[in-house]
C-alpha positions as CSV (number, residue, x, y, z in Angstrom):
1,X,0.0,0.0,0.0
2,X,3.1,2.2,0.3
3,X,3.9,1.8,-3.2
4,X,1.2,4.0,-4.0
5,X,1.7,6.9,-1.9
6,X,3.1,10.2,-2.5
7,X,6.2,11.5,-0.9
8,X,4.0,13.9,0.4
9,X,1.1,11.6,1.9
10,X,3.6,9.5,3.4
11,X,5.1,12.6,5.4
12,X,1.5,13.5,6.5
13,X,0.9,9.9,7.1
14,X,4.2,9.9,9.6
15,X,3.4,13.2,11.0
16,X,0.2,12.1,11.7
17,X,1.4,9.0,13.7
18,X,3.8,10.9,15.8
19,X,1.1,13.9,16.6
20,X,-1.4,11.2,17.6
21,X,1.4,9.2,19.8
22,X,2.4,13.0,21.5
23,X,-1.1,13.6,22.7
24,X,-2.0,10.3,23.8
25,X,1.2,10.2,25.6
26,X,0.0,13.8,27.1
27,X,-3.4,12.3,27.8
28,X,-2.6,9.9,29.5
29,X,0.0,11.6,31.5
30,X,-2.8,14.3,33.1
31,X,-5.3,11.7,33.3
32,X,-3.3,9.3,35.4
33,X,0.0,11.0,36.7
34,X,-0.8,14.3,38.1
35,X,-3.6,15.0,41.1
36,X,-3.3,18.8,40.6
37,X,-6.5,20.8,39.9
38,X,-8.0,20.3,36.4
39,X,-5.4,18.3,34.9
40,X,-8.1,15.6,34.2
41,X,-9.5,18.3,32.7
42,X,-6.5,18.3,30.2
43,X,-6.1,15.0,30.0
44,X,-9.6,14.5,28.5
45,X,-8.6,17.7,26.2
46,X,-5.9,15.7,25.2
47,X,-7.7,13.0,24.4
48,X,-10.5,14.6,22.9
49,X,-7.8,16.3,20.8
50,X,-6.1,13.1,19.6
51,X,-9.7,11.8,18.3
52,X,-10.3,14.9,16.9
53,X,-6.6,14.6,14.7
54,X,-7.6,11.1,13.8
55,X,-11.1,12.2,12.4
56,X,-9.3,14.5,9.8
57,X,-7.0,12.4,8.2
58,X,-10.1,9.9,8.0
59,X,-11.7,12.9,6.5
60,X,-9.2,13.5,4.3
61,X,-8.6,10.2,3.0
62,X,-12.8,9.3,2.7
63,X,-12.9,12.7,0.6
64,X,-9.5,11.8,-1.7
65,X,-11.3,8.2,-2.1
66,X,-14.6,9.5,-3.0
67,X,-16.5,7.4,0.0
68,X,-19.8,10.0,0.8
69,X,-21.5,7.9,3.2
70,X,-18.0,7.6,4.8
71,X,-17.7,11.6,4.7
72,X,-20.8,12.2,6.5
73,X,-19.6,10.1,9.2
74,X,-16.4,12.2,9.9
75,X,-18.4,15.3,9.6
76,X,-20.6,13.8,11.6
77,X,-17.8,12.3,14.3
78,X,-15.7,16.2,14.2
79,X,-19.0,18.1,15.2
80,X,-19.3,15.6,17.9
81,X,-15.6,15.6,19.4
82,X,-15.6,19.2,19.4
83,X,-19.0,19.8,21.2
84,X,-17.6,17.6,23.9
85,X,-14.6,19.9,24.0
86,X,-17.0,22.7,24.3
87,X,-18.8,20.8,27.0
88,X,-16.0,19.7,29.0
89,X,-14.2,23.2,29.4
90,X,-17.5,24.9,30.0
């Protein structure tokens, strides 16, 4: 499946796996190492974030493919992650 890739999709393809590892690792690090104030807060942002990342380089592969239904469900999925965002700061 490489074979077919651009020099170009295959460095958003690798940025994309190391931005995803960063915040999980950040996640996770709020969420379990720290007892301060809010930093479950962050944590969730974090994660939240991560899913958010992963839903646009669905998106942007769904849309490159030509897979509507597929589309509507990242749309769909983005809308959601970021009106938990919304939900959990406010």
């Amino acid at each position: 499946m490489d074979g077919e890739l651009t020099r170009g999709e295959k460095v958003i393809r690798v940025s994309y796996y190391v931005i995803i590892t960063i915040m999980t690792l950040l996640a996770v690090g709020y969420l379990f190492g720290d007892d301060r104030p809010f930093t479950d807060t962050y944590g969730f942002l974090w994660l939240t974030g991560a899913l958010l990342v992963r839903s646009v380089y669905d998106f942007y592969h769904h849309v490159k493919k030509g897979h509507k239904n597929w589309v509507i469900f990242d749309v769909s999925f983005m809308i959601l992650i970021v009106a938990v965002m919304v939900w959990t700061v406010w």
